[in-house]
C-alpha positions in Angstrom: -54.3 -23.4 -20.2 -51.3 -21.6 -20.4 -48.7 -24.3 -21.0 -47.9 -25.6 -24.5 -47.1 -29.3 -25.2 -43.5 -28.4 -25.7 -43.2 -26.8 -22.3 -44.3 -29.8 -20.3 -42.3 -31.8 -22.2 -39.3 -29.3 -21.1 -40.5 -29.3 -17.4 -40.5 -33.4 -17.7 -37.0 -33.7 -19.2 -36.0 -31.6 -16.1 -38.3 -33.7 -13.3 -36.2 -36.6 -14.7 -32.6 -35.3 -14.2 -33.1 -34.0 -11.1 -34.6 -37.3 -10.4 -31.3 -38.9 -12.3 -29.0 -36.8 -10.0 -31.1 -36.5 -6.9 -30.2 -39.7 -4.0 -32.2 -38.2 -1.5 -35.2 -40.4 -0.7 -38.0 -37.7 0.2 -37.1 -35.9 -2.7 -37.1 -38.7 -5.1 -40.8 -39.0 -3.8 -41.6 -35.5 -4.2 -40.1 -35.9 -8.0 -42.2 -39.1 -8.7 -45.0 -37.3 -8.0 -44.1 -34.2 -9.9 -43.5 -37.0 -13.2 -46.3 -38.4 -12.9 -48.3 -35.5 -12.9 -46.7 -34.1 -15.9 -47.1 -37.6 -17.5 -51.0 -37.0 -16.9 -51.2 -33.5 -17.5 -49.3 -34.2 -21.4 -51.7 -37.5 -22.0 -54.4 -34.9 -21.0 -53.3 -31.7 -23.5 -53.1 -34.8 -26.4 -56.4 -35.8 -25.8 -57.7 -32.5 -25.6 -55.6 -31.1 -28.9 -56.6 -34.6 -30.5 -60.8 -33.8 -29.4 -60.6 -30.4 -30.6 -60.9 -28.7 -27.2 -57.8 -26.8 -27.7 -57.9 -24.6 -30.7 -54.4 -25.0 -32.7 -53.9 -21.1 -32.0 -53.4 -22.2 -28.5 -51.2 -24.9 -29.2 -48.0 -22.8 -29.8 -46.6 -20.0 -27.7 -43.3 -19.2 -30.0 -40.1 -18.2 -27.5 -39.7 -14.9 -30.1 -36.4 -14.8 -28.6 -34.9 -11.5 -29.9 -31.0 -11.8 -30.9 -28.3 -11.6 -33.0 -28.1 -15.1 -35.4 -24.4 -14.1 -36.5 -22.1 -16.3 -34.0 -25.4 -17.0 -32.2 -25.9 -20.2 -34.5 -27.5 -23.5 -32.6 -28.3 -27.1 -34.0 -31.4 -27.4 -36.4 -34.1 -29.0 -34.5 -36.4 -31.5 -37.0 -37.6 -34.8 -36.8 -40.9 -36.5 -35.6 -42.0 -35.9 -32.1 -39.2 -38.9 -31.0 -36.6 -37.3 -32.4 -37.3 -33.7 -31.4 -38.1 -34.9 -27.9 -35.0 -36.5 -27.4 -32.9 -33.2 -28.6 -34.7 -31.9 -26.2 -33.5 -33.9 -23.5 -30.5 -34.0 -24.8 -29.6 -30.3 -24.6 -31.6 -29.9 -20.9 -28.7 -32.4 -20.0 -26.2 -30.4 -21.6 -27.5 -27.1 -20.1 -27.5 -28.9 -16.7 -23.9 -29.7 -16.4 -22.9 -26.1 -17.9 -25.1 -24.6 -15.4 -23.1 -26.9 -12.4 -20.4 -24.8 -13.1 -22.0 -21.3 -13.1 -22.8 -22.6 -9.5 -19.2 -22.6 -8.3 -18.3 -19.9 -11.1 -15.2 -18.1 -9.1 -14.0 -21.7 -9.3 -14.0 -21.7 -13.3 -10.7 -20.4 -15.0 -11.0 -16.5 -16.5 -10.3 -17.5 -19.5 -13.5 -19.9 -19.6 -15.6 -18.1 -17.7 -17.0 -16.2 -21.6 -17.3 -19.6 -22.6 -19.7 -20.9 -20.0 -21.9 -18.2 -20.7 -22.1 -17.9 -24.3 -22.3 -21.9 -23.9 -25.6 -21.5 -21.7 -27.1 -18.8 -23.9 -26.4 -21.0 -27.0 -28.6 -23.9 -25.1 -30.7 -21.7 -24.1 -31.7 -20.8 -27.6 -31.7 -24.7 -28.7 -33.9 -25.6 -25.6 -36.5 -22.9 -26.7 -36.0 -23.7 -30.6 -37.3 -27.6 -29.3 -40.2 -26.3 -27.9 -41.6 -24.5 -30.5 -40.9 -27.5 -32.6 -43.0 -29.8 -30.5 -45.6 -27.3 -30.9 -45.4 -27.2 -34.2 -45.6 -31.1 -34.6 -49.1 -31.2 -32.9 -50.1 -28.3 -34.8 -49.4 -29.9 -38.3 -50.6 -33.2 -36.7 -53.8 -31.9 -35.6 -54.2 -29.4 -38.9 -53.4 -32.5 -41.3 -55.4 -35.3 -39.4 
């Protein structure tokens, strides 16, 4: 298994705003079936991380994202699997709507246009820092049961 429990959680989050934003019927479907697949697949990686059939090592798969911290800085991520879940959620919806307007980016303003960017990158760096922490939470979890 490749996949971490952080990264299905990611790939859920962004089943259910496509699903949020999405009217049309057969892919509505499609995304129902997609959710509920995740859903099984996570309750699956739990029982198997809670069994011992994955070994902790496996658990995490750390982003190692390589750049510079100075003006680079994004939210702390911390909390109980709840709380880090929802952040993550949270900033998948932000890096939706910021990505709408890379989409149509002739359309945004010069002057924004640096913005947008460093605005994606930065939520891009929080999105990865809430994966690793979900990791991180089984780990301990599983380590300190």
């Amino acid at each position: 298994m490749a996949e971490t429990l952080g990264m299905l959680c990611d790939k859920l989050t962004i089943v259910k705003l496509k699903q949020y934003h999405s009217e049309d019927e057969a892919r509505l479907k499609s995304l129902a079936i997609q959710a509920d697949q995740l859903q099984n697949e996570i309750d699956e990686y739990i029982s198997d991380a809670v069994s011992g059939k994955l070994d902790t090592s496996r658990m995490t798969f750390a982003a190692n994202k390589v750049f510079k911290k100075e003006g680079n800085e994004v939210a702390e991520v911390k909390g109980n699997f709840g709380e880090v879940f929802y952040q993550l959620a949270d900033v998948n919806c932000r890096l939706w709507h910021e990505q709408e307007k890379v989409y149509e980016f002739e359309a945004v303003p010069v002057e924004e246009k640096d913005t947008v960017v460093k605005q994606l990158a930065l939520l891009n760096l929080e999105r990865n820092k809430c994966i690793d922490a979900i990791n991180e939470l089984l780990v301990n979890k599983i380590i300190n049961k």
